[in-house]
C-alpha positions in Angstrom: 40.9 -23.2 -48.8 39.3 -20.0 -50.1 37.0 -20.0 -53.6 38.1 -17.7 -56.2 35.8 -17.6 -59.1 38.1 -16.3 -61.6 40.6 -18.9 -60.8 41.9 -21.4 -63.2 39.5 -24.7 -62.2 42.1 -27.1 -63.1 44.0 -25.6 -60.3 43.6 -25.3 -56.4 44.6 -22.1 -54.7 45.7 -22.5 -51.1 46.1 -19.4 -48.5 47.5 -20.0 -45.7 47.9 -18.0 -42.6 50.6 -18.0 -39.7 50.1 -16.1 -36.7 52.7 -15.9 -34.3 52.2 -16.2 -30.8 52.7 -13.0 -28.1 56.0 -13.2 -26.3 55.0 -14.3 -23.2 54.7 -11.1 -20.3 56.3 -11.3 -17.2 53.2 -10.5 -14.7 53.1 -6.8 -13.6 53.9 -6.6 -9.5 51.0 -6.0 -7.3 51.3 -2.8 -5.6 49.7 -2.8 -2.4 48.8 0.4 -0.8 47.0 1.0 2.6 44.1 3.5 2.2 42.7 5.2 5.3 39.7 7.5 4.2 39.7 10.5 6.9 37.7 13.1 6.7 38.5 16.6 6.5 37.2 18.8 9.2 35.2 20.6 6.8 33.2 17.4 6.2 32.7 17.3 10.0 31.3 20.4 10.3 29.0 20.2 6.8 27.8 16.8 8.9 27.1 18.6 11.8 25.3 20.9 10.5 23.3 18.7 8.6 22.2 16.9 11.7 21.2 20.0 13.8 18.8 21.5 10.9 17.6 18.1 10.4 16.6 17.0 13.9 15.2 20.6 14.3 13.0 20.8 10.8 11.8 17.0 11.8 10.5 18.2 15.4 8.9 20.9 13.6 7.6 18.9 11.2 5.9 16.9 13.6 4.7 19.7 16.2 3.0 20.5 12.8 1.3 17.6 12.8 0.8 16.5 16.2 -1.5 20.3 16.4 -3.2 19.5 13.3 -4.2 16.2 14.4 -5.2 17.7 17.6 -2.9 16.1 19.9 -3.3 16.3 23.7 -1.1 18.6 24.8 -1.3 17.5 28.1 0.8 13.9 27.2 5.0 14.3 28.3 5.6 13.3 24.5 3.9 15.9 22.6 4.2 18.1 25.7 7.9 17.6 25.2 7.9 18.1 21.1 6.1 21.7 21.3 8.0 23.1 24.3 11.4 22.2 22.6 10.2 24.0 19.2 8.7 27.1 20.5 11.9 29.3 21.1 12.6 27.9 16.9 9.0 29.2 16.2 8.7 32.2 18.8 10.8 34.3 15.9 8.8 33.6 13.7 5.2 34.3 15.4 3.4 37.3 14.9 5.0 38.0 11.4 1.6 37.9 9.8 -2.0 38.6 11.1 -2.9 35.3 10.8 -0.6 33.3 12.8 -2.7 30.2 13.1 -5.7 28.7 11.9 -8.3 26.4 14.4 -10.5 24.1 13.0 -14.1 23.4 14.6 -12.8 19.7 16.0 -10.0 21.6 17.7 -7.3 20.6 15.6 -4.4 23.8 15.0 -2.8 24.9 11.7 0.2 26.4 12.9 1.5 29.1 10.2 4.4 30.3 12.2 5.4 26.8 12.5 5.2 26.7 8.6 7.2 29.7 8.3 10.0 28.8 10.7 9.9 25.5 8.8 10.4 27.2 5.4 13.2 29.8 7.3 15.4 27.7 9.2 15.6 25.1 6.1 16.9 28.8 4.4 19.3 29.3 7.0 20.8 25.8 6.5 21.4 26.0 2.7 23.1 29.7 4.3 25.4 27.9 6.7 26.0 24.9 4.3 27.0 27.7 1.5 29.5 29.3 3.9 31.1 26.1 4.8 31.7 25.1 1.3 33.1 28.2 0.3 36.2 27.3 2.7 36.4 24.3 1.3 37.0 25.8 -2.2 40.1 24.0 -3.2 42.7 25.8 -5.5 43.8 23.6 -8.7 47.7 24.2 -10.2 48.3 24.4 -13.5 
């Protein structure tokens, strides 16, 4: 029942509503499709990439700070960490006057290290530009 104030009193007023139901929907067949997510050689190479600058900037990283702690260069490990990065840092050495700075304990700020550091992340973002301008892909209208 719904109030109407302007509504006789003497009489009731009475709405009522009907909804009908939906006609009932057949269920829509499943579509099954097999997905196999390959990659496009592009990616590869983009991944590749990625991988080479990123093990090289992390041994530089920590020649870095394996001198500045003062390491002992005499132990295989950091022995084996400087002698893999020097022909990465070699380049680089000798580009300014002050090519590293020594501490009184011994310990080694290496600036070419810093330098190659700041250069071969450069020449990644380079080769990572180049790759994904071949993987420009056209769009038809």
């Amino acid at each position: 029942m719904t109030y109407d104030p302007y509504a006789d009193p003497g009489r009731e007023r009475v709405t009522v509503e009907r909804t009908t139901a939906p006609a009932p929907v057949a269920p829509a067949p499943v579509v099954q499709e097999r997905v196999v997510a390959t990659t496009s050689p592009l990616d590869t190479i983009r991944r590749l990439v990625w991988l080479v600058f990123g093990v090289l900037q992390a041994l530089i990283v920590l020649r870095i700070v394996l001198l500045l702690l003062n390491a002992n260069e005499g132990n295989d490990l950091v022995s084996f960490i400087v002698g893999v990065t020097d022909p990465f840092i070699e380049p680089f050495r000798g580009m300014f006057r002050l090519d590293q700075v020594s501490g009184a304990s011994g310990s080694v700020l290496d600036v070419a290290a810093i330098v190659a550091l700041i250069a071969w992340t450069l020449i990644e973002a380079l080769v990572l530009g180049i790759v994904s301008l071949a993987d420009r892909r056209t769009t038809v209208a």
